[in-house]
ZAKOL-724118 format. One record per residue: residue number from 1; x, y, z of N, C-alpha, C, CB in turn; residue in one letter. Coordinates in steps of 0.02 Angstrom, whole numbers. Glycine has a CB too. Layout:
// ZAKOL-724118
r num NUM nxx X nyy Y nzz Z caxx X cayy Y cazz Z cxx X cyy Y czz Z cbxx X cbyy Y cbzz Z residuo a
...
***
This chain:
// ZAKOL-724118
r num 1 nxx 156 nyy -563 nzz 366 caxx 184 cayy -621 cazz 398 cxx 136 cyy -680 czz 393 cbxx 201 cbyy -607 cbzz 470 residuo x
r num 2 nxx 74 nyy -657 nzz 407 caxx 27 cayy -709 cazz 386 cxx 19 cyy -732 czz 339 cbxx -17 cbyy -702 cbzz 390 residuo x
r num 3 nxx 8 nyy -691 nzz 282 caxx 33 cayy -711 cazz 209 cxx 79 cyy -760 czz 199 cbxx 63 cbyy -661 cbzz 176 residuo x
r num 4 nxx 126 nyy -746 nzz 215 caxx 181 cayy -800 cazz 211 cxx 174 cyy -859 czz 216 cbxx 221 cbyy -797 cbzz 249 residuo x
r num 5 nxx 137 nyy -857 nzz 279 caxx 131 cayy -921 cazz 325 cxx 75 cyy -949 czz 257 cbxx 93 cbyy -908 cbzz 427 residuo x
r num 6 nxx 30 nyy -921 nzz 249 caxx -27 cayy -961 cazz 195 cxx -16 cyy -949 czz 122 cbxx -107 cbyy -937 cbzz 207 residuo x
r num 7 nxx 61 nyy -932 nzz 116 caxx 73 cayy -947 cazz 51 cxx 123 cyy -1012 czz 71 cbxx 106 cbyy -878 cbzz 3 residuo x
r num 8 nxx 148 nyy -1028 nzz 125 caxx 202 cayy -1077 cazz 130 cxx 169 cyy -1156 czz 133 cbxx 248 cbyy -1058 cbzz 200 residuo x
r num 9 nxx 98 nyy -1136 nzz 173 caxx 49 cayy -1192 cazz 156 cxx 8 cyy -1221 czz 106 cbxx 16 cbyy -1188 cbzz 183 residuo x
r num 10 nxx 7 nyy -1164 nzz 43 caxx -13 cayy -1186 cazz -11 cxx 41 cyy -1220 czz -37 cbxx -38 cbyy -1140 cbzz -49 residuo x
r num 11 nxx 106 nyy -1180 nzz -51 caxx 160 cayy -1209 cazz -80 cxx 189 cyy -1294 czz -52 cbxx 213 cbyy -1152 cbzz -67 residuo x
r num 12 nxx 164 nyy -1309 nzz 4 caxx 180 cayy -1367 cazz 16 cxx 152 cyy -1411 czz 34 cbxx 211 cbyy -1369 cbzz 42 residuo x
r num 13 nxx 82 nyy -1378 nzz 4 caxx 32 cayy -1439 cazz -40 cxx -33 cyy -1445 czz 14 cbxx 80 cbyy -1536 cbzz -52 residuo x
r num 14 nxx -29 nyy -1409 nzz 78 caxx -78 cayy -1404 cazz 120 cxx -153 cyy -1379 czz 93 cbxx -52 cbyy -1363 cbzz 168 residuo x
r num 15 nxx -207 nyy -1395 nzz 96 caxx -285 cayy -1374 cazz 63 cxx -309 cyy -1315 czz 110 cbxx -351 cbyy -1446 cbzz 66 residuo x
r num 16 nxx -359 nyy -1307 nzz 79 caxx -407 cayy -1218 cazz 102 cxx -429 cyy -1211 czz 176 cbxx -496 cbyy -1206 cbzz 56 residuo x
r num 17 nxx -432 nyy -1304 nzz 198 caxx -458 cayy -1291 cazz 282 cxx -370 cyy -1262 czz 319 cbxx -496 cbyy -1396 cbzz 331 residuo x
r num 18 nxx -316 nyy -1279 nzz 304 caxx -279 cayy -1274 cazz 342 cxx -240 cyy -1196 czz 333 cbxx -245 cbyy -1335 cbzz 338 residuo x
r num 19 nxx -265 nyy -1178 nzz 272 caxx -264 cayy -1089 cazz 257 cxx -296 cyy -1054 czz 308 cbxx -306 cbyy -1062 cbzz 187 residuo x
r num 20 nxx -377 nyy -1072 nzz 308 caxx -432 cayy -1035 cazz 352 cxx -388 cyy -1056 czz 424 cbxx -527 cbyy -1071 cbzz 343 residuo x
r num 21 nxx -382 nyy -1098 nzz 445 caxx -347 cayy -1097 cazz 520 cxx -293 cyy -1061 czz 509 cbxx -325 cbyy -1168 cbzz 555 residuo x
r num 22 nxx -248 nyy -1045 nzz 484 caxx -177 cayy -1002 cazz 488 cxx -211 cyy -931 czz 494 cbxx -117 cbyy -1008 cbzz 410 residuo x
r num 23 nxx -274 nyy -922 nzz 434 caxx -296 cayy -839 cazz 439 cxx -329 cyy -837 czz 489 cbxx -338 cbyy -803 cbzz 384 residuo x
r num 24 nxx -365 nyy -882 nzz 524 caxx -400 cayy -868 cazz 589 cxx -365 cyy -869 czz 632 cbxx -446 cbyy -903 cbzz 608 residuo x
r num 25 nxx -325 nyy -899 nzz 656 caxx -267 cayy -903 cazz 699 cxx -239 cyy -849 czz 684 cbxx -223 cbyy -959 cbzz 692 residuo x
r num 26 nxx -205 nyy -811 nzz 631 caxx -152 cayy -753 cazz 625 cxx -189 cyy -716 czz 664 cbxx -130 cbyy -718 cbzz 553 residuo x
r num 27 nxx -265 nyy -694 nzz 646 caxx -282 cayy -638 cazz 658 cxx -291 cyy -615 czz 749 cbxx -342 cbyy -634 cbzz 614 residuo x
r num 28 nxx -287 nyy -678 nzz 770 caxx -274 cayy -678 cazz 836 cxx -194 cyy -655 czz 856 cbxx -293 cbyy -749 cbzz 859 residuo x
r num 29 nxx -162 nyy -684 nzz 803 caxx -82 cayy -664 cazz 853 cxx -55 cyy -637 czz 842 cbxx -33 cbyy -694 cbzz 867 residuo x
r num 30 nxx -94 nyy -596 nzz 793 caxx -83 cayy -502 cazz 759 cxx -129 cyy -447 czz 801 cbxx -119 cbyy -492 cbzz 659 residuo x
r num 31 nxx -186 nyy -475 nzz 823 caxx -230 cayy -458 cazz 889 cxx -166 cyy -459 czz 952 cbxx -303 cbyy -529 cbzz 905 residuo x
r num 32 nxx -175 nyy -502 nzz 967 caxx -128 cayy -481 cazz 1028 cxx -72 cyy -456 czz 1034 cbxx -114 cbyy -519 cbzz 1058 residuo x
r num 33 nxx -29 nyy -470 nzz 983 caxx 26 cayy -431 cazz 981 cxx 12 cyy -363 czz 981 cbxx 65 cbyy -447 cbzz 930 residuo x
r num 34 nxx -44 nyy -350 nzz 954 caxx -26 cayy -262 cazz 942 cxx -80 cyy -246 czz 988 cbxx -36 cbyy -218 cbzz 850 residuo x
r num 35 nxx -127 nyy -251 nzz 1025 caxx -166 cayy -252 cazz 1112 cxx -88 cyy -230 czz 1152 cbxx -207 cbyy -362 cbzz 1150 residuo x
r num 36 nxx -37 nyy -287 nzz 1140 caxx 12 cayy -271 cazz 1184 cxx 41 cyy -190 czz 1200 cbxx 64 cbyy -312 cbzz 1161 residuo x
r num 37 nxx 29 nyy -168 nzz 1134 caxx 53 cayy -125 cazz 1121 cxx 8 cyy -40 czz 1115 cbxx 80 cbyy -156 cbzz 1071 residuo x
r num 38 nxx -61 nyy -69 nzz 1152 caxx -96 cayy -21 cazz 1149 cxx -144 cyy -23 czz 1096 cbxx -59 cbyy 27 cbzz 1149 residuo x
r num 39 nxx -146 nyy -41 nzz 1044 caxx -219 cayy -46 cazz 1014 cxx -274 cyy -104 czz 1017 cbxx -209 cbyy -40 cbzz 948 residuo x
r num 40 nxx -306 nyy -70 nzz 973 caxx -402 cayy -92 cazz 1032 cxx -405 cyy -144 czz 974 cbxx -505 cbyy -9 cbzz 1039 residuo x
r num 41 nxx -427 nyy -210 nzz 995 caxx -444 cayy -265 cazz 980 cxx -482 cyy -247 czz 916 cbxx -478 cbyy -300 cbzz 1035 residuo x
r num 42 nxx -525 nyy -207 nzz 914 caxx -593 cayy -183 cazz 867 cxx -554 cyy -143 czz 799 cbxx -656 cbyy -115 cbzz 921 residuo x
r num 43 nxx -485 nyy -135 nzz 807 caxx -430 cayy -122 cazz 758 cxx -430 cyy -165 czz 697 cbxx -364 cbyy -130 cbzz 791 residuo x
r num 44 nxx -449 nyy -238 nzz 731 caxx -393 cayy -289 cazz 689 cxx -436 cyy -306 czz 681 cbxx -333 cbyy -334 cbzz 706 residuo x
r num 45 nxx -525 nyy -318 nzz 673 caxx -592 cayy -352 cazz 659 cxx -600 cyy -305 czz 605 cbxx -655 cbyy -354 cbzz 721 residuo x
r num 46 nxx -579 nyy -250 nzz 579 caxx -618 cayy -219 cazz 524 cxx -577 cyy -245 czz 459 cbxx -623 cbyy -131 cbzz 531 residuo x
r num 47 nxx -584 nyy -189 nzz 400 caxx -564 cayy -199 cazz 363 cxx -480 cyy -182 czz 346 cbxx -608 cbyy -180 cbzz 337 residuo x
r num 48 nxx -458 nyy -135 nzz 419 caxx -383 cayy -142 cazz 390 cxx -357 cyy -185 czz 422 cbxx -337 cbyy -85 cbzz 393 residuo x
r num 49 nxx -386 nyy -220 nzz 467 caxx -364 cayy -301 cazz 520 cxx -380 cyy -358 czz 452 cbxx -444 cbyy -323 cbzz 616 residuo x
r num 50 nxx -424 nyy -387 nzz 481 caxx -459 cayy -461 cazz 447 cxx -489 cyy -434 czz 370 cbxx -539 cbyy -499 cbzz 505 residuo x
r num 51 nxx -495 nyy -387 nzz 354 caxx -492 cayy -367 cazz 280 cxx -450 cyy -379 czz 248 cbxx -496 cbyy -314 cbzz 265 residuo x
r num 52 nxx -397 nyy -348 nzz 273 caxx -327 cayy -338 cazz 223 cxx -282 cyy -409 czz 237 cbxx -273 cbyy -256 cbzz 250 residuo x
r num 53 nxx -306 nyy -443 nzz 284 caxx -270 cayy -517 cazz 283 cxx -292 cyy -555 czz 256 cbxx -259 cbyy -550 cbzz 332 residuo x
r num 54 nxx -362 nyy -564 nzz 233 caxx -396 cayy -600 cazz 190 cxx -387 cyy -592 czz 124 cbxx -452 cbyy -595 cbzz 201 residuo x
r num 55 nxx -357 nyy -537 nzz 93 caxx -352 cayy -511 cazz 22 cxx -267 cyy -545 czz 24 cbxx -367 cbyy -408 cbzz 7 residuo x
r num 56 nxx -228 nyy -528 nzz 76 caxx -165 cayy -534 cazz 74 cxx -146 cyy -616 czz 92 cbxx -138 cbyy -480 cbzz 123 residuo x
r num 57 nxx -179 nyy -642 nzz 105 caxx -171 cayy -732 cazz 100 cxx -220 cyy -764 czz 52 cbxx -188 cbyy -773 cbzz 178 residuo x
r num 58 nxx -242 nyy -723 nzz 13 caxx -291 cayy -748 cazz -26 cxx -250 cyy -747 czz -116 cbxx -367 cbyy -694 cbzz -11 residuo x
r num 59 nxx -252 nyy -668 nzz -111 caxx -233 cayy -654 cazz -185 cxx -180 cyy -675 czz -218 cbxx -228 cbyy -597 cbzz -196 residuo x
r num 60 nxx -187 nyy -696 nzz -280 caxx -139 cayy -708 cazz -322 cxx -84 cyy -648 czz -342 cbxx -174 cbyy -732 cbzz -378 residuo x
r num 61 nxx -89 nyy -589 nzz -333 caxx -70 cayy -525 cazz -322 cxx -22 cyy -526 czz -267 cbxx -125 cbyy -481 cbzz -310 residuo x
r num 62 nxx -24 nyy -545 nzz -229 caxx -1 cayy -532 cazz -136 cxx 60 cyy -570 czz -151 cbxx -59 cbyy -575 cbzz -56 residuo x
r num 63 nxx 129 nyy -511 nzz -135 caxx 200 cayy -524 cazz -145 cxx 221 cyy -584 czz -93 cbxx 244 cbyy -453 cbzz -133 residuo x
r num 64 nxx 204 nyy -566 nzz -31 caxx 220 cayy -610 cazz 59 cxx 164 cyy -678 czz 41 cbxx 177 cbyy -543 cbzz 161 residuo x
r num 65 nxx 138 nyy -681 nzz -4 caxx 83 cayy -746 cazz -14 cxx 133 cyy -797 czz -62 cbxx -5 cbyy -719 cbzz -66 residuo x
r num 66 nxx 151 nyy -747 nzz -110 caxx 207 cayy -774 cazz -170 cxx 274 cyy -813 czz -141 cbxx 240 cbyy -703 cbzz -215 residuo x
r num 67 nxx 314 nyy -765 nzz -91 caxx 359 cayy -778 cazz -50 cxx 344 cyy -844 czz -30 cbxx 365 cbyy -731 cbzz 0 residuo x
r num 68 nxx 290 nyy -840 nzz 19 caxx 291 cayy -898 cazz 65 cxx 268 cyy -944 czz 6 cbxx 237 cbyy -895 cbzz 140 residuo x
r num 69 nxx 212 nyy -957 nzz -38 caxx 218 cayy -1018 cazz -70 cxx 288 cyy -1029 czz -125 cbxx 148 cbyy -1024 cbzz -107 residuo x
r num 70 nxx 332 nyy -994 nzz -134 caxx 391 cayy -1024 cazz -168 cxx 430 cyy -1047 czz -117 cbxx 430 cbyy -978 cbzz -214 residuo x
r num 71 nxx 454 nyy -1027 nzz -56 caxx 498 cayy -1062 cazz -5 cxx 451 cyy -1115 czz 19 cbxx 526 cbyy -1013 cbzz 58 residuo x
r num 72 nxx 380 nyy -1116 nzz 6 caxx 359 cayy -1172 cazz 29 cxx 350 cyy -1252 czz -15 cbxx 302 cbyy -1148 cbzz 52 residuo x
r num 73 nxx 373 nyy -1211 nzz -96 caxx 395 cayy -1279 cazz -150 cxx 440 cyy -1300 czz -145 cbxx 402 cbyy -1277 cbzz -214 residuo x
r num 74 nxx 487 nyy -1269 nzz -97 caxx 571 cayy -1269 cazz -87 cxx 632 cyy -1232 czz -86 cbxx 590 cbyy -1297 cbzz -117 residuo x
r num 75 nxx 602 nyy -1175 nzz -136 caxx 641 cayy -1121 cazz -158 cxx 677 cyy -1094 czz -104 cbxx 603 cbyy -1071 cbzz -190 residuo x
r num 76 nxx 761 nyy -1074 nzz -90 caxx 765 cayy -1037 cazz -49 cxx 737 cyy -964 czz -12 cbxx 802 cbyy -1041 cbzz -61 residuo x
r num 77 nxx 757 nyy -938 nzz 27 caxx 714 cayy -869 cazz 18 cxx 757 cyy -827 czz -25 cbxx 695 cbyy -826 cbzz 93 residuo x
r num 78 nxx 850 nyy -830 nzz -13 caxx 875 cayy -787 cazz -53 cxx 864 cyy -789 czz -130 cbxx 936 cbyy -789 cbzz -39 residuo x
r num 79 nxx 839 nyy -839 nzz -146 caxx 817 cayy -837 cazz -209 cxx 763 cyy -788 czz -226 cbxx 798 cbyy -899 cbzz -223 residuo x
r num 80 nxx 709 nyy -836 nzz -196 caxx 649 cayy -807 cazz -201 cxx 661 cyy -730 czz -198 cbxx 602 cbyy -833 cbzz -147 residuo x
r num 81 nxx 692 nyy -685 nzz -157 caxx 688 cayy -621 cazz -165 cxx 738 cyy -588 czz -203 cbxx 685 cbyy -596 cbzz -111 residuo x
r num 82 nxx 791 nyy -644 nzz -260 caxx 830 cayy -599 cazz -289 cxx 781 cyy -572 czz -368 cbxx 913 cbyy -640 cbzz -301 residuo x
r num 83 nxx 740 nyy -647 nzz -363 caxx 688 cayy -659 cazz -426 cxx 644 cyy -603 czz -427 cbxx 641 cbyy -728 cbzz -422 residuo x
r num 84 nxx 631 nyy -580 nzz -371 caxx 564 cayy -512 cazz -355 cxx 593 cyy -452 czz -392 cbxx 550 cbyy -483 cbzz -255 residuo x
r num 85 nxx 553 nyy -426 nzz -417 caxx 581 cayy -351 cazz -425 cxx 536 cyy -294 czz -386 cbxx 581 cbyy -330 cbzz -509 residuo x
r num 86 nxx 483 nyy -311 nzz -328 caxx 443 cayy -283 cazz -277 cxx 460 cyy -326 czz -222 cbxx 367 cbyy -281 cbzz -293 residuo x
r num 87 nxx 438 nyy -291 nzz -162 caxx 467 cayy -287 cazz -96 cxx 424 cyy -349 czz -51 cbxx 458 cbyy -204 cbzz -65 residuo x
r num 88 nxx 435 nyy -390 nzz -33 caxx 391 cayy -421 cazz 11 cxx 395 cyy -409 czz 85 cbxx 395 cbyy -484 cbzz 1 residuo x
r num 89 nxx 357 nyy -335 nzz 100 caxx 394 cayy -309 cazz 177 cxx 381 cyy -365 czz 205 cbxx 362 cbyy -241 cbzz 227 residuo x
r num 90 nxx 330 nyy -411 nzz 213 caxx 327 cayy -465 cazz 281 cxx 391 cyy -505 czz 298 cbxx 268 cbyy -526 cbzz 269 residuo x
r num 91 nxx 441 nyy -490 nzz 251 caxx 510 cayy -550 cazz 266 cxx 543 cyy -508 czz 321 cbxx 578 cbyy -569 cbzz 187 residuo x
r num 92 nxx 556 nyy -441 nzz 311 caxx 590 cayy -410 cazz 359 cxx 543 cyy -402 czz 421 cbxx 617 cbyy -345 cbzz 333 residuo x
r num 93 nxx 485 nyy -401 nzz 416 caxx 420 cayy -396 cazz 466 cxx 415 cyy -444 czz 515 cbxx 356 cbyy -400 cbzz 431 residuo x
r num 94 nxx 430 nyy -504 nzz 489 caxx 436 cayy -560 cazz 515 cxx 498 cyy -546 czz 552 cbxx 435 cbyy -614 cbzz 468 residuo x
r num 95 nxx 545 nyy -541 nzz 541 caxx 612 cayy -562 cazz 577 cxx 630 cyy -485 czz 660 cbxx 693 cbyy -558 cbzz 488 residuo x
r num 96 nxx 566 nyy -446 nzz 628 caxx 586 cayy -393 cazz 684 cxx 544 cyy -425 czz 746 cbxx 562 cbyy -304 cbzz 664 residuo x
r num 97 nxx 485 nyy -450 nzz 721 caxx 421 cayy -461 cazz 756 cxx 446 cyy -525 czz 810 cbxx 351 cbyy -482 cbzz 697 residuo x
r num 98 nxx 490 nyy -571 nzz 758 caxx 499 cayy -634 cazz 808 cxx 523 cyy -613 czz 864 cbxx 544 cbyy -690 cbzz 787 residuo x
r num 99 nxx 604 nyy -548 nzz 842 caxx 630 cayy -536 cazz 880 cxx 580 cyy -527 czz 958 cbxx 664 cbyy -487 cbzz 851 residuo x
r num 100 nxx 545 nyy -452 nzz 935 caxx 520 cayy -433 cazz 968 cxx 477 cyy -469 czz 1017 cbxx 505 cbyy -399 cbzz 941 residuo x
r num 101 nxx 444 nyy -502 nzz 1000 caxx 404 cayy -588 cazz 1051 cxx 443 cyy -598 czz 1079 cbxx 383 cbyy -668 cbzz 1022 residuo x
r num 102 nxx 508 nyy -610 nzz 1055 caxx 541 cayy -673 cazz 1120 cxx 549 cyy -621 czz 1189 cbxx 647 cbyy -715 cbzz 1093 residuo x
r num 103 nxx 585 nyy -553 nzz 1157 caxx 616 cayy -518 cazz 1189 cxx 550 cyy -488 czz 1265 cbxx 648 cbyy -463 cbzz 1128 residuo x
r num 104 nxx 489 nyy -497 nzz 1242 caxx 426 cayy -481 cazz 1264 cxx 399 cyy -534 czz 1314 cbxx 382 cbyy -473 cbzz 1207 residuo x
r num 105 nxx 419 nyy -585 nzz 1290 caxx 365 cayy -645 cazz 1304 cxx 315 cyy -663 czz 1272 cbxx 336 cbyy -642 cbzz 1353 residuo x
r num 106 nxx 302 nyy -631 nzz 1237 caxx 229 cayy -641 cazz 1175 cxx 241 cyy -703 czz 1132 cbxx 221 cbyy -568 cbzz 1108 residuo x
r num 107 nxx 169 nyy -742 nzz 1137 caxx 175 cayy -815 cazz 1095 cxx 138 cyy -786 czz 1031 cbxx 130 cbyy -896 cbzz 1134 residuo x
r num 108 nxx 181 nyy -814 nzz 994 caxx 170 cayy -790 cazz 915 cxx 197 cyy -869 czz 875 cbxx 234 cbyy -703 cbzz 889 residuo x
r num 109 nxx 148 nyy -926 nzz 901 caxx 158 cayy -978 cazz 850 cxx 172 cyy -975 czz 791 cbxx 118 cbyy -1008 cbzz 844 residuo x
r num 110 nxx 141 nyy -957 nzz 751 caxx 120 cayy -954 cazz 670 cxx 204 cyy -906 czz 648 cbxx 18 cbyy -893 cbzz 650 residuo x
r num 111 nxx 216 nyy -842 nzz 674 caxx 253 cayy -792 cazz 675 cxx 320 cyy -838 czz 689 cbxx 228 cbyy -735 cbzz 728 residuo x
r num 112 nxx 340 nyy -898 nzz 724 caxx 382 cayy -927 cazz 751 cxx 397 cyy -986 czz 677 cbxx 355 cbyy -952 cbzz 831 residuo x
r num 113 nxx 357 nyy -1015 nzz 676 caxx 373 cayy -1052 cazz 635 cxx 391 cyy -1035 czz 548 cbxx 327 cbyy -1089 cbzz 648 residuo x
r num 114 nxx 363 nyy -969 nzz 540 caxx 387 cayy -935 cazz 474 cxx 451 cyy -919 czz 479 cbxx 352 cbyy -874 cbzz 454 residuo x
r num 115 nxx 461 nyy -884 nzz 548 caxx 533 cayy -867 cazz 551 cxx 590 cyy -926 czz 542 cbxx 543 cbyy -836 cbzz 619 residuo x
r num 116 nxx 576 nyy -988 nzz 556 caxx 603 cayy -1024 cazz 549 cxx 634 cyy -1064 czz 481 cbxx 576 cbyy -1042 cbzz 581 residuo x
r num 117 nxx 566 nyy -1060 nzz 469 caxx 568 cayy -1093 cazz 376 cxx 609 cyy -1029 czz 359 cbxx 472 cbyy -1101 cbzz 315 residuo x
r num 118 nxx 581 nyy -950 nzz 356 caxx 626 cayy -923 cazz 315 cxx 722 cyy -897 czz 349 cbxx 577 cbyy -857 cbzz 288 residuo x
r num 119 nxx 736 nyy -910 nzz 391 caxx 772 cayy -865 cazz 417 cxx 815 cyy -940 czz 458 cbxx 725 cbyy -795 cbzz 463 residuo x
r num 120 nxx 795 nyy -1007 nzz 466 caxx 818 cayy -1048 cazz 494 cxx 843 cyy -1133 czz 463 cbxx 773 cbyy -1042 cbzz 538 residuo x
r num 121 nxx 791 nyy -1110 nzz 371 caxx 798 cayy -1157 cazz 340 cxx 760 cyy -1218 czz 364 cbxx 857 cbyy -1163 cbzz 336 residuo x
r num 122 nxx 697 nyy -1199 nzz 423 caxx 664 cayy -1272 cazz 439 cxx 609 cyy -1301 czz 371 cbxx 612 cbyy -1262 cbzz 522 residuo x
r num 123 nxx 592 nyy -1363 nzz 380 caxx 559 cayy -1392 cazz 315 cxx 501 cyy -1351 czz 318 cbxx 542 cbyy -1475 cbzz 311 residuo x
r num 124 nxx 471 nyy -1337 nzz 258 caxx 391 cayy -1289 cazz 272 cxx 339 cyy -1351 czz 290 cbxx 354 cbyy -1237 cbzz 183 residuo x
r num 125 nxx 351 nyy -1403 nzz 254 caxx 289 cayy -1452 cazz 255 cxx 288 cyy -1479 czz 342 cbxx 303 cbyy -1529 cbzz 189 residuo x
r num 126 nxx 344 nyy -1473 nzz 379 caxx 341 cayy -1490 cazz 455 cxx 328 cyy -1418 czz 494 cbxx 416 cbyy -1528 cbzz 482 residuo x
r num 127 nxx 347 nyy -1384 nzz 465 caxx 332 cayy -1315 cazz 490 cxx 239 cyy -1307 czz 499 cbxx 368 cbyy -1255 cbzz 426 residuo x
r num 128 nxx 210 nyy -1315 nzz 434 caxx 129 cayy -1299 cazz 438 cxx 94 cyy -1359 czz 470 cbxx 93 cbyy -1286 cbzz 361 residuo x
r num 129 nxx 153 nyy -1422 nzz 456 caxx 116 cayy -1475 cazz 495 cxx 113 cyy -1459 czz 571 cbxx 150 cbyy -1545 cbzz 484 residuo x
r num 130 nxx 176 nyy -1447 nzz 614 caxx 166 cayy -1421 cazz 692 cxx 132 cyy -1376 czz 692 cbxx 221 cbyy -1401 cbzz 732 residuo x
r num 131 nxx 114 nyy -1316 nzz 671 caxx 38 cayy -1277 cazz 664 cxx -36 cyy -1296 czz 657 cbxx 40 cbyy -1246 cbzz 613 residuo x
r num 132 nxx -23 nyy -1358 nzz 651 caxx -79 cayy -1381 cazz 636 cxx -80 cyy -1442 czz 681 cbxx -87 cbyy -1392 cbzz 565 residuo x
r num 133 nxx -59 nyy -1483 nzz 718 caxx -68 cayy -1514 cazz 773 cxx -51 cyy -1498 czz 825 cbxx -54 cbyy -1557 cbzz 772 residuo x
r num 134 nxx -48 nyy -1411 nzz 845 caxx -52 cayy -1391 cazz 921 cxx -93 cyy -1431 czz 957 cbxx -77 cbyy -1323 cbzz 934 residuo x
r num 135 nxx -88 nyy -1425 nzz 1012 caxx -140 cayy -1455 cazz 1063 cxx -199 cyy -1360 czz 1052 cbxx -85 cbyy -1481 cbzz 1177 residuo x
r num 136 nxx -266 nyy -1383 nzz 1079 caxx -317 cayy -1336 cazz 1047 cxx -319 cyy -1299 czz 1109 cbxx -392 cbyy -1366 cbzz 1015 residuo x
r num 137 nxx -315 nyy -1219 nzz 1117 caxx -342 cayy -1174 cazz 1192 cxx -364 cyy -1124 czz 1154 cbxx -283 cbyy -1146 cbzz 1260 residuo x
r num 138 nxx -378 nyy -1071 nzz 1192 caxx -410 cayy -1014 cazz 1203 cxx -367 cyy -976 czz 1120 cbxx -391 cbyy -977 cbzz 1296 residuo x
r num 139 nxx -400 nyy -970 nzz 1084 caxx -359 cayy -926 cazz 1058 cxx -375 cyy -830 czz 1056 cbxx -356 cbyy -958 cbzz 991 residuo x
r num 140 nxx -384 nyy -835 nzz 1137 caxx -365 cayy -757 cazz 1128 cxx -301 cyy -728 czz 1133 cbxx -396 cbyy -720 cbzz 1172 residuo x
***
């Protein structure tokens, strides 16, 4: 889901500082979401937490990176995934997860606004822009 989110910001022309805030930020609201749920903070600091999100918003490889920067050139998503011939679980990942927040109470900014671009048709370039002029708190 994070992926997404920092492939939707490359794709719509956003630079490397506003990547590093989406992956620093995700890794917080992939931290708490799953704390909610019983696992230990010290989960999501190693290498299958902030490892595997750094390879997965990074790489040119990374399907949910691909996703989000083609819906973030414009591409629809049904496009984008009729074009795939591999799976980008974060699209369906995304849409269980939003669910699941609202249904919770859990703030999942980043998670909110992907859902939107992909699943609501909002613009990506206003999408990463309101991600990026939150007002600034605690991000635990």
């Amino acid at each position: 889901m994070i992926a997404i989110a920092a492939g939707i910001a490359d794709g719509a022309g956003f630079g490397d500082n506003t990547k590093a805030a989406i992956m620093t930020r995700g890794i917080r609201e992939l931290t708490r979401f799953g704390m909610r749920f019983g696992a230990h903070e010290s989960t999501f600091m190693g290498l299958s937490g902030i490892g595997d999100l750094i390879v997965t918003c990074m790489s040119k490889h990374s399907r949910n990176r691909f996703v989000g920067e083609e819906v973030g050139k414009g591409k629809k998503l049904k496009q984008v995934l009729a074009e795939m011939k591999m799976v980008a679980e974060g699209v369906a990942t995304t849409e269980s997860t939003h669910e699941l927040s609202k249904k919770l109470g859990i703030e999942l900014p980043i998670i909110e606004q992907v859902y939107k671009v992909l699943f609501l048709g909002k613009d990506p370039h206003h999408a990463t822009e309101k991600l990026m002029t939150r007002n600034l708190k605690d991000e635990k």
